[in-house]
PDB file of N, CA, C and O in Angstrom:
ATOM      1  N   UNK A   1      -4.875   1.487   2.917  1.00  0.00           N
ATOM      2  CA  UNK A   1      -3.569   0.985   2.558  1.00  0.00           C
ATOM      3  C   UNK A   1      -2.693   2.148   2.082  1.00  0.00           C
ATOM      4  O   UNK A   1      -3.106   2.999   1.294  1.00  0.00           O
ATOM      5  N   UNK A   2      -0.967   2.132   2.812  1.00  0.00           N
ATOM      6  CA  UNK A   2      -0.515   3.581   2.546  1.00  0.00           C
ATOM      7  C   UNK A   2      -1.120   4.862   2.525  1.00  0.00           C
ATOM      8  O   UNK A   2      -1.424   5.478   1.503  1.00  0.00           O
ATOM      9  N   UNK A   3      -1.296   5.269   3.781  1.00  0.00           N
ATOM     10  CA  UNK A   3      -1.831   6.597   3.228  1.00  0.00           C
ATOM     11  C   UNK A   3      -1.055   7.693   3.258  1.00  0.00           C
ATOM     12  O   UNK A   3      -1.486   8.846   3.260  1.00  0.00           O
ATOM     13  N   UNK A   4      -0.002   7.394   3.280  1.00  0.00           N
ATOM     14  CA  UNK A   4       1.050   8.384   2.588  1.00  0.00           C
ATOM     15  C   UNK A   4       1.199   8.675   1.666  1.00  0.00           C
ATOM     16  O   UNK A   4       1.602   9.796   1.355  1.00  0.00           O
ATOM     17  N   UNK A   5       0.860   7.550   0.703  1.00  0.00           N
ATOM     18  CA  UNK A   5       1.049   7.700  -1.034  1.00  0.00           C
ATOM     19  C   UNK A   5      -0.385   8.191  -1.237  1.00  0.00           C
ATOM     20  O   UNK A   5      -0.414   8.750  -2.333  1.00  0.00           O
ATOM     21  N   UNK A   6      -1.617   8.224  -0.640  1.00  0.00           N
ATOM     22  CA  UNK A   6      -2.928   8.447  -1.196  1.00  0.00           C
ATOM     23  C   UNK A   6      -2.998   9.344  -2.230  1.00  0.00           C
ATOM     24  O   UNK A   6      -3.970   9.169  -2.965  1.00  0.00           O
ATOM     25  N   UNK A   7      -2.210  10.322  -2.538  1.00  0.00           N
ATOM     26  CA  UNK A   7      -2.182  11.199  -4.217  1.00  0.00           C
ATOM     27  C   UNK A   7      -1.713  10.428  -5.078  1.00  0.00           C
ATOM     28  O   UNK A   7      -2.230  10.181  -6.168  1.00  0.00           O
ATOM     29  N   UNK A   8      -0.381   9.854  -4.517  1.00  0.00           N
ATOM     30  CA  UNK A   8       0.276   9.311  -5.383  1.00  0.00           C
ATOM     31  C   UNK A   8      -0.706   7.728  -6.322  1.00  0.00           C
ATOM     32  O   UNK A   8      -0.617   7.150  -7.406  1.00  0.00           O
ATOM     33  N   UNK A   9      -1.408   7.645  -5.293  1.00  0.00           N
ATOM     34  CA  UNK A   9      -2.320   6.079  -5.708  1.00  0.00           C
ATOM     35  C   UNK A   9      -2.980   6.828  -6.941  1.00  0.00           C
ATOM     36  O   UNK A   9      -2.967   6.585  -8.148  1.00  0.00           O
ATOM     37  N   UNK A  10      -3.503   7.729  -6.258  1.00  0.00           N
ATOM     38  CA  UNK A  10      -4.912   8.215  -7.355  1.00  0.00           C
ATOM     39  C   UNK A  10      -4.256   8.462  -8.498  1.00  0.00           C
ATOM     40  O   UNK A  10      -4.705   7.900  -9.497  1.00  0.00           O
ATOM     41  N   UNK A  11      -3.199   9.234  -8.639  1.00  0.00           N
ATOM     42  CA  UNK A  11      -2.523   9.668  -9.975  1.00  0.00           C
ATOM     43  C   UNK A  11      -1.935   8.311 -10.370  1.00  0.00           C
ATOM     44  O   UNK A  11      -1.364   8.641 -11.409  1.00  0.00           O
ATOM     45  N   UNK A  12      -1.684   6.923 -10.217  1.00  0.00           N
ATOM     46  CA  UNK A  12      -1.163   6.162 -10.830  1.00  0.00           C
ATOM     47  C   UNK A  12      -2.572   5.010 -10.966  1.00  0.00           C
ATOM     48  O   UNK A  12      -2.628   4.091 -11.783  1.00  0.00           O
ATOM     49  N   UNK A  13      -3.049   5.165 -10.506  1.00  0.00           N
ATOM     50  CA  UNK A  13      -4.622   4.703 -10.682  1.00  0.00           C
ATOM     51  C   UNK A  13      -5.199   5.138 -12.279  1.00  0.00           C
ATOM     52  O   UNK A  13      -5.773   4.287 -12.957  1.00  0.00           O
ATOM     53  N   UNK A  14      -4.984   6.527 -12.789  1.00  0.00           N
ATOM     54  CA  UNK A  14      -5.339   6.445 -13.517  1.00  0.00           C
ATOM     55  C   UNK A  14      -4.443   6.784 -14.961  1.00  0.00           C
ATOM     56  O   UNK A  14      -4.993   7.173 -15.991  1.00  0.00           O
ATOM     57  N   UNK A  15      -2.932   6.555 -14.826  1.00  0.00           N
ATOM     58  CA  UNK A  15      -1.933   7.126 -15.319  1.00  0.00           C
ATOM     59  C   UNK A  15      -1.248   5.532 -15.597  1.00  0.00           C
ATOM     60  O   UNK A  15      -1.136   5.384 -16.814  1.00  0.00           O
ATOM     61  N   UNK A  16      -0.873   4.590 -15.013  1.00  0.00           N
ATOM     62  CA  UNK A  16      -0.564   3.220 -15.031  1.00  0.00           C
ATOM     63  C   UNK A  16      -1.668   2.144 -15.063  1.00  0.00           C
ATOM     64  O   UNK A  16      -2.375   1.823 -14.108  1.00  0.00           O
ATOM     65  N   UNK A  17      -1.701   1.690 -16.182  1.00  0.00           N
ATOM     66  CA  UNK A  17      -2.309   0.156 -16.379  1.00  0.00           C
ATOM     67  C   UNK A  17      -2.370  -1.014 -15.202  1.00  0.00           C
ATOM     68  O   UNK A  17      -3.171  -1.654 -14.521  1.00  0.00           O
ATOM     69  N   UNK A  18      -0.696  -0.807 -15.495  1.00  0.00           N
ATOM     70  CA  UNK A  18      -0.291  -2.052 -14.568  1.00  0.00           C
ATOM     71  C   UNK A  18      -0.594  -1.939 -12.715  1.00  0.00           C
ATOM     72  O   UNK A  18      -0.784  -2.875 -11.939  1.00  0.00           O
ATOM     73  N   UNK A  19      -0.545  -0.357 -12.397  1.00  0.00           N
ATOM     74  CA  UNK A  19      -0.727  -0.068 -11.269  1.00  0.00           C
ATOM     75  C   UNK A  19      -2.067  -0.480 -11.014  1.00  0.00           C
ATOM     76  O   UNK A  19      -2.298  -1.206 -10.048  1.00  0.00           O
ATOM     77  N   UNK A  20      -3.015  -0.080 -11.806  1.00  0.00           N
ATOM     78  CA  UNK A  20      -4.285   0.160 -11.522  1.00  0.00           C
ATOM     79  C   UNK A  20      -5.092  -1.404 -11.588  1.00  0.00           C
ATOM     80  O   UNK A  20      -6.160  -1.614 -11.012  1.00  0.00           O
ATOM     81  N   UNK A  21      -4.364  -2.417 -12.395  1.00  0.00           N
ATOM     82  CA  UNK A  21      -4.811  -3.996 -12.422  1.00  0.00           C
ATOM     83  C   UNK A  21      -4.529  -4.383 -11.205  1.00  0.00           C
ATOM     84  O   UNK A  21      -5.498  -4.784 -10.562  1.00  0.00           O
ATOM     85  N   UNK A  22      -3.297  -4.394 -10.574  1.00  0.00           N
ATOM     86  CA  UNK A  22      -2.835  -4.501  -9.232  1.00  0.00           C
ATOM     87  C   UNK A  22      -3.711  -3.719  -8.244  1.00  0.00           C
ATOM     88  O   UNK A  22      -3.890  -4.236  -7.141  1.00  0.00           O
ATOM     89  N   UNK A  23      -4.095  -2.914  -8.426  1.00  0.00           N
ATOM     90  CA  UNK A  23      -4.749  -2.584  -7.210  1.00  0.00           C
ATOM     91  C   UNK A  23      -6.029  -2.821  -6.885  1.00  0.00           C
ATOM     92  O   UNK A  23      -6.547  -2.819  -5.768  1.00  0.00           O
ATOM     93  N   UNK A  24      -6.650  -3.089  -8.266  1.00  0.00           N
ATOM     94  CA  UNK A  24      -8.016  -3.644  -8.228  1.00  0.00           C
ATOM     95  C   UNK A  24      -7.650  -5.154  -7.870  1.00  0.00           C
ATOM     96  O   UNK A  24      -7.954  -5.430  -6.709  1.00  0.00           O
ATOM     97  N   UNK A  25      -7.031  -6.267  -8.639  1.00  0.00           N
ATOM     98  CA  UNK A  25      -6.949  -7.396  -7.964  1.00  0.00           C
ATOM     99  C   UNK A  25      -6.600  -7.286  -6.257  1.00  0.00           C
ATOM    100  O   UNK A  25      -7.125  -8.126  -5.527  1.00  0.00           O
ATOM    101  N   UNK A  26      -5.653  -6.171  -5.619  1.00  0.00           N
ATOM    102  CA  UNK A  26      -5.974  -6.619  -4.165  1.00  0.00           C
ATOM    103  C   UNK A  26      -7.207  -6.094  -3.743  1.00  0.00           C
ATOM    104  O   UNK A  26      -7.744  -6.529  -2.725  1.00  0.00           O
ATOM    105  N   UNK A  27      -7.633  -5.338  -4.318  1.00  0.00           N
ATOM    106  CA  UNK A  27      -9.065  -5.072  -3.416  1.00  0.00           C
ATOM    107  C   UNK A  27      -9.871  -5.981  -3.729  1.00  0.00           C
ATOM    108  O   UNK A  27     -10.712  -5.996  -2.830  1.00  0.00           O
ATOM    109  N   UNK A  28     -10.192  -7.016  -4.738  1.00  0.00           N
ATOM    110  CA  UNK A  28     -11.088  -7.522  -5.100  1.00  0.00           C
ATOM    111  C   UNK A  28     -10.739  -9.090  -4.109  1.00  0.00           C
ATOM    112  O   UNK A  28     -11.592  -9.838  -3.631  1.00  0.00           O
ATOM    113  N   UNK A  29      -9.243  -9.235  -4.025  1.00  0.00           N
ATOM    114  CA  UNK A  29      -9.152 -10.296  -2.999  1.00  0.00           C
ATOM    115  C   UNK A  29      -9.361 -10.165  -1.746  1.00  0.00           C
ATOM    116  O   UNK A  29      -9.905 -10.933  -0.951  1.00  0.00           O
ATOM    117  N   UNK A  30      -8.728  -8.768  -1.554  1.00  0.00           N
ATOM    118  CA  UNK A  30      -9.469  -7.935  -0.022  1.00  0.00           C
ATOM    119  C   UNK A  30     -10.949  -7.778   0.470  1.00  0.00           C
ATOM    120  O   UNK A  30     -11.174  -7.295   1.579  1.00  0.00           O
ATOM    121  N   UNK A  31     -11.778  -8.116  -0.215  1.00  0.00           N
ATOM    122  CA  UNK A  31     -13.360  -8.416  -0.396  1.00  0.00           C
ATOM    123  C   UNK A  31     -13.616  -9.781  -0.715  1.00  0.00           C
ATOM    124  O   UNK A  31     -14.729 -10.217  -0.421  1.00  0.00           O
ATOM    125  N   UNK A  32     -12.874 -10.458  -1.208  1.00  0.00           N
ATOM    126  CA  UNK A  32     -13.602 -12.165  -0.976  1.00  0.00           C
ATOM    127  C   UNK A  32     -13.091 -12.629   0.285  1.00  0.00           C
ATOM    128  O   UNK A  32     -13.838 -13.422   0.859  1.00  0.00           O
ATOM    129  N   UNK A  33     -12.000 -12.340   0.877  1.00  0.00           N
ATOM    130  CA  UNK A  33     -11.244 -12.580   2.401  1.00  0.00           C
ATOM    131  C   UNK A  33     -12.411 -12.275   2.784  1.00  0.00           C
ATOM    132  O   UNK A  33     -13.289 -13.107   2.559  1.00  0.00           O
ATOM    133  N   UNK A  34     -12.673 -11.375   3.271  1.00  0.00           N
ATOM    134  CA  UNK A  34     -13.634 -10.245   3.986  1.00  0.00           C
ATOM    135  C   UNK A  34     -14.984 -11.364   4.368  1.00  0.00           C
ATOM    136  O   UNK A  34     -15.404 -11.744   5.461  1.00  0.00           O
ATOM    137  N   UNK A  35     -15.375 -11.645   3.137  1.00  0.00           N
ATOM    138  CA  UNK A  35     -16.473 -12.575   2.331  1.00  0.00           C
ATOM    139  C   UNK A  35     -16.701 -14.010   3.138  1.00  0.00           C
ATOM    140  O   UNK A  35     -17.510 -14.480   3.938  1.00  0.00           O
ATOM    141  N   UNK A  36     -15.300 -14.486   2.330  1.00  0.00           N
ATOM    142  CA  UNK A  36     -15.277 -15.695   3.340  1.00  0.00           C
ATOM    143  C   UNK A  36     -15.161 -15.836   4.653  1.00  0.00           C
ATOM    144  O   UNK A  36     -15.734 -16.817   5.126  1.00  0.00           O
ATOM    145  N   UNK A  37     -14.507 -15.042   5.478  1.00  0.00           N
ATOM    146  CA  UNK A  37     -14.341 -15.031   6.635  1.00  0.00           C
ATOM    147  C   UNK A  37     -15.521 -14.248   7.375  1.00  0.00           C
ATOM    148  O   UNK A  37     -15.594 -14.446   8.587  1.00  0.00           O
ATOM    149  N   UNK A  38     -16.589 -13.259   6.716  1.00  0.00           N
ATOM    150  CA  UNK A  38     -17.729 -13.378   7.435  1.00  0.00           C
ATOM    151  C   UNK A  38     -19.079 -14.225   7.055  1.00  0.00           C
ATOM    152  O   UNK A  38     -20.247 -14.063   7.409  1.00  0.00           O
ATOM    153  N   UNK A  39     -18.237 -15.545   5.878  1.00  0.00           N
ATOM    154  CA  UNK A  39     -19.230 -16.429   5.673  1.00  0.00           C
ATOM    155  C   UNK A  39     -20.454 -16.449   4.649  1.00  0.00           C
ATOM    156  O   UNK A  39     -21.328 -17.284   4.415  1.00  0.00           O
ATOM    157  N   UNK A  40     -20.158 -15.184   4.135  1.00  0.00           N
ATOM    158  CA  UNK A  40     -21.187 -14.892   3.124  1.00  0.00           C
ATOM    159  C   UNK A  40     -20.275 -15.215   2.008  1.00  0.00           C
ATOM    160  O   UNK A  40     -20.555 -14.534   1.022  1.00  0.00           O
ATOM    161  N   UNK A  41     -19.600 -15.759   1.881  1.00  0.00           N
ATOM    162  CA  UNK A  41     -18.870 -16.365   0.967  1.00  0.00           C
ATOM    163  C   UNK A  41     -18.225 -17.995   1.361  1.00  0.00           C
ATOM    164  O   UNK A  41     -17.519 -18.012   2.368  1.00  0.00           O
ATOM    165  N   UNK A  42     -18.390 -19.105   0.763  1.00  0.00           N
ATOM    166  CA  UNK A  42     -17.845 -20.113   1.259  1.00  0.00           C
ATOM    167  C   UNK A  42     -16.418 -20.299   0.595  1.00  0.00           C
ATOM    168  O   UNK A  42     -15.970 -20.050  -0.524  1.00  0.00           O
ATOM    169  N   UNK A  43     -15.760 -20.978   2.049  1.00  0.00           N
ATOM    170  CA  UNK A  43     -14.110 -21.490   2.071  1.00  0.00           C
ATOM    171  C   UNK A  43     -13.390 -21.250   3.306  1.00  0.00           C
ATOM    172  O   UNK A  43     -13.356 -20.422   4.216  1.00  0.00           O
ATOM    173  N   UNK A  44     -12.606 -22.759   2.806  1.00  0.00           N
ATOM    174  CA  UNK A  44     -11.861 -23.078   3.865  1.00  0.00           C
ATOM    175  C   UNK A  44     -10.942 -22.564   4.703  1.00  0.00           C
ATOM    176  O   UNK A  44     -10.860 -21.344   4.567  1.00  0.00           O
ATOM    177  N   UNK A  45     -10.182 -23.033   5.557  1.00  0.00           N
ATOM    178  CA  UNK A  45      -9.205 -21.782   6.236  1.00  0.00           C
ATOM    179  C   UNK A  45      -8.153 -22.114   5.327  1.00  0.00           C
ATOM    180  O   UNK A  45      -7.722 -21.042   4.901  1.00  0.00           O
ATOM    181  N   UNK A  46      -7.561 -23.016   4.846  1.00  0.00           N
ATOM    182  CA  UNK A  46      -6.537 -23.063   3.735  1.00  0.00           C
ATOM    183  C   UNK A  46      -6.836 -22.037   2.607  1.00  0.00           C
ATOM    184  O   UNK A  46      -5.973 -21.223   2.279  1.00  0.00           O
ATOM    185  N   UNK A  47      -8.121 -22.074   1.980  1.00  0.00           N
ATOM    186  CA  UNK A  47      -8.434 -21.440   0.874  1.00  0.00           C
ATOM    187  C   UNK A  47      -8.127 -19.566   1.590  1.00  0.00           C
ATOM    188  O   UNK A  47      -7.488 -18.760   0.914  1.00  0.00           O
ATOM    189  N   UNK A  48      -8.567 -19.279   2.642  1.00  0.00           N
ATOM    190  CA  UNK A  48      -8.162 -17.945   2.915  1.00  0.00           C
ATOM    191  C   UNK A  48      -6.904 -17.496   3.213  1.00  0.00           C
ATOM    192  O   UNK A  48      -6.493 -16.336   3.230  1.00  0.00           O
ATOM    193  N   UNK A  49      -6.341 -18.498   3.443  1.00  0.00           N
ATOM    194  CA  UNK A  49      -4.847 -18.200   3.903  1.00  0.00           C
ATOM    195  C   UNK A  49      -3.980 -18.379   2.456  1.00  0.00           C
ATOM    196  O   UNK A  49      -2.811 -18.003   2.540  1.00  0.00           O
ATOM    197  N   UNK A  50      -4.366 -18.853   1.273  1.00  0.00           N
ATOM    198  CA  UNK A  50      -3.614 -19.081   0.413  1.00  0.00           C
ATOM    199  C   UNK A  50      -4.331 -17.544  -0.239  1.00  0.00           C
ATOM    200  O   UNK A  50      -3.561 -16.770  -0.809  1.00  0.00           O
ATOM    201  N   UNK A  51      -5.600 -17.230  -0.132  1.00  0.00           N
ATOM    202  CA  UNK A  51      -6.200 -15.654  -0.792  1.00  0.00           C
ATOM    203  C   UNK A  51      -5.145 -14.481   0.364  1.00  0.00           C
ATOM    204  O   UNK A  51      -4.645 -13.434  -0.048  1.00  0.00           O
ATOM    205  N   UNK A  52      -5.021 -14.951   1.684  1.00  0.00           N
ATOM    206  CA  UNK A  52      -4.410 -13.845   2.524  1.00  0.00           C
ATOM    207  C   UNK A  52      -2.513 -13.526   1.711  1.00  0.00           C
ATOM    208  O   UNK A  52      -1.815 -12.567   2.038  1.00  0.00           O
ATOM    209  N   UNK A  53      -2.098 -14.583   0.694  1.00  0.00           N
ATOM    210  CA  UNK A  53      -0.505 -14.838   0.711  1.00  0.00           C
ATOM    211  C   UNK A  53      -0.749 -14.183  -0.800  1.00  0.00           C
ATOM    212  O   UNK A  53       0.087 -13.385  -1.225  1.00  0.00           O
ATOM    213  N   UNK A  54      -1.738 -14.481  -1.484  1.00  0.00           N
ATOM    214  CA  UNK A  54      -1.587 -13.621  -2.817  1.00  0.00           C
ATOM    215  C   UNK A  54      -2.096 -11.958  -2.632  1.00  0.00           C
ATOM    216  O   UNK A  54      -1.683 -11.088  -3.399  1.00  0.00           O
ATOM    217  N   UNK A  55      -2.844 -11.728  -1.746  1.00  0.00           N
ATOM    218  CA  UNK A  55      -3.049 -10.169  -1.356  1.00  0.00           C
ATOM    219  C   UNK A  55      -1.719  -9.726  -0.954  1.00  0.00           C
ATOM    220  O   UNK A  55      -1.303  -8.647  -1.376  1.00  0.00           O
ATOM    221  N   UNK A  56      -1.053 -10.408  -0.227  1.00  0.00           N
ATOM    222  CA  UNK A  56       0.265 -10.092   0.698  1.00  0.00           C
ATOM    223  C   UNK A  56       0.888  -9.546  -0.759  1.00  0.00           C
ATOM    224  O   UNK A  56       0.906  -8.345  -1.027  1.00  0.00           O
ATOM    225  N   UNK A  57       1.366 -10.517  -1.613  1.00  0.00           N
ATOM    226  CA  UNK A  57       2.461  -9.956  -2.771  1.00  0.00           C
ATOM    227  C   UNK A  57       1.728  -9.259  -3.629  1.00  0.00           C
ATOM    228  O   UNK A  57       2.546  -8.455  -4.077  1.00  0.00           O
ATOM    229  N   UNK A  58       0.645  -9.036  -4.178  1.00  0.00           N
ATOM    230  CA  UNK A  58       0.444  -7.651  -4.495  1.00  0.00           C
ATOM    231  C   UNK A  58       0.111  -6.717  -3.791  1.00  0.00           C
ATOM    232  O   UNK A  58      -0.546  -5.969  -4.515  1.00  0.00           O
ATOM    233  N   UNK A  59       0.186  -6.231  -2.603  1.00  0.00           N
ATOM    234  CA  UNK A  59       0.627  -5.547  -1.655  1.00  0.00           C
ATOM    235  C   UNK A  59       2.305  -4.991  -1.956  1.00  0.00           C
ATOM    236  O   UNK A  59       2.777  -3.883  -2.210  1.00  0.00           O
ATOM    237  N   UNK A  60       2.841  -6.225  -1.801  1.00  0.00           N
ATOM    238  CA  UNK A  60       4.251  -5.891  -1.910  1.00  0.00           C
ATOM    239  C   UNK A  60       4.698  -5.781  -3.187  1.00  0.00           C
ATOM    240  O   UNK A  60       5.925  -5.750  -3.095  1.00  0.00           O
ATOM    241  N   UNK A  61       4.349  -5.698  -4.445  1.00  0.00           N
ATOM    242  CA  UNK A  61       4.547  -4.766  -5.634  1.00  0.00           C
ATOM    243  C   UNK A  61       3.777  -3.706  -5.652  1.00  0.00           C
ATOM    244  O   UNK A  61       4.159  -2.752  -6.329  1.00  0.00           O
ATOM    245  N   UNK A  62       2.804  -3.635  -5.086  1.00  0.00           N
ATOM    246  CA  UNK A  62       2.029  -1.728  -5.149  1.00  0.00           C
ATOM    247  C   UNK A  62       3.039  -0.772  -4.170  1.00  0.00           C
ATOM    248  O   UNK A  62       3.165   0.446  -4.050  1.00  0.00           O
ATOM    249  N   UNK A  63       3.588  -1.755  -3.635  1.00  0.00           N
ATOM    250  CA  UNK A  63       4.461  -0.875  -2.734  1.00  0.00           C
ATOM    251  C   UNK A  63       6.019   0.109  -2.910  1.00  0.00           C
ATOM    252  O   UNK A  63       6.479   1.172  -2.494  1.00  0.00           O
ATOM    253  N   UNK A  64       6.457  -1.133  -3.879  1.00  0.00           N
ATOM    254  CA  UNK A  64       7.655  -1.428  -4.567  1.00  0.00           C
ATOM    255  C   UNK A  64       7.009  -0.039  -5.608  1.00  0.00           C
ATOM    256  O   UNK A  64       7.324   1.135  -5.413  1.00  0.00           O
ATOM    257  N   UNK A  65       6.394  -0.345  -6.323  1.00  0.00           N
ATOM    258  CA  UNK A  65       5.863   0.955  -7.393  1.00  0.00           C
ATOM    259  C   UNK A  65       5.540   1.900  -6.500  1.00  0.00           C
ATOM    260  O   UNK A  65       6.700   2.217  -6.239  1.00  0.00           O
ATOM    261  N   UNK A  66       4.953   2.542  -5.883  1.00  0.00           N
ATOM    262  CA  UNK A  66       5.063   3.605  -5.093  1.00  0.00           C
ATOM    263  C   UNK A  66       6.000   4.236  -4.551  1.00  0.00           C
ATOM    264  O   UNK A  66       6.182   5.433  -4.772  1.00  0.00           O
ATOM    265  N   UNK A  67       6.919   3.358  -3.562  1.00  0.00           N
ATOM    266  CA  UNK A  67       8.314   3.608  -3.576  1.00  0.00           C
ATOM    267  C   UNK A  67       9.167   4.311  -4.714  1.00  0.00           C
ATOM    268  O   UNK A  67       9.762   5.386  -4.639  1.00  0.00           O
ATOM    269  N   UNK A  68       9.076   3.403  -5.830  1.00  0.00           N
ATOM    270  CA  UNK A  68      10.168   4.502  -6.736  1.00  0.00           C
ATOM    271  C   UNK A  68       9.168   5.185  -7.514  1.00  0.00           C
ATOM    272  O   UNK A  68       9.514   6.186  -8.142  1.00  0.00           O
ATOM    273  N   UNK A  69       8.026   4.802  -7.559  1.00  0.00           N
ATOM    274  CA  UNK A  69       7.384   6.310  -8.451  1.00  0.00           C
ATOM    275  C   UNK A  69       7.684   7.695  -7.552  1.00  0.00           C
ATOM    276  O   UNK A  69       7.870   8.766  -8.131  1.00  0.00           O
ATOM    277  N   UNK A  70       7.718   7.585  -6.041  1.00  0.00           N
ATOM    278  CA  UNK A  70       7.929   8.788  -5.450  1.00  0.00           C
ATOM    279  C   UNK A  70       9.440   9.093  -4.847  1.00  0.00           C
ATOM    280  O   UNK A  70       9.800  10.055  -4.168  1.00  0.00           O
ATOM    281  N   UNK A  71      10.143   8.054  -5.278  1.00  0.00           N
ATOM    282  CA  UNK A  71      11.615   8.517  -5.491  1.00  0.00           C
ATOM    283  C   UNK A  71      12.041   9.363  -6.667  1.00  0.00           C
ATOM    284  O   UNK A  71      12.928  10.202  -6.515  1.00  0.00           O
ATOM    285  N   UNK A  72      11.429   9.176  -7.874  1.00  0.00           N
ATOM    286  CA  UNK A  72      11.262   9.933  -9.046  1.00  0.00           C
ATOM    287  C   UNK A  72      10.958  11.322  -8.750  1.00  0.00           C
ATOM    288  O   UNK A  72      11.713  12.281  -8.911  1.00  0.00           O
ATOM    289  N   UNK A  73       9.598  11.328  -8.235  1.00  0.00           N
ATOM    290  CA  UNK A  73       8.852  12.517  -8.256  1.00  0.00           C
ATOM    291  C   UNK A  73       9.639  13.590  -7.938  1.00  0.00           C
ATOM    292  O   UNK A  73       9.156  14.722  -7.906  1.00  0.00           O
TER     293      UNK A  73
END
């Protein structure tokens, strides 16, 4: 994900709170998707598509923060 920002992740990974909660919650939803959809995890196609729409928007605030953290920079 972004690998344009990939410095920029790592340095706000461990420099921002808020960055770093966000990015662990999408990976951690990015691994039960994963989960459920190869079944080693149970749920429905509703239940993944409502996990696919909350990955989506924290996606789109890690992004939003990246964006102007490296408008700053």
């Amino acid at each position: 994900m972004f690998p344009e920002y990939r410095e920029l992740i790592t340095q706000l990974k461990n420099s921002d709170h808020h960055f770093g909660r966000l990015f662990e919650q999408h990976n951690t939803l990015d691994q039960k998707i994963k989960n459920m959809e190869s079944r080693v995890e149970t749920g429905t196609h509703e239940q993944i598509e409502v996990l696919k729409k909350e990955k989506l928007l924290l996606k789109d605030q890690l992004h939003a923060i990246l964006r102007k953290a490296s408008a700053s920079a």
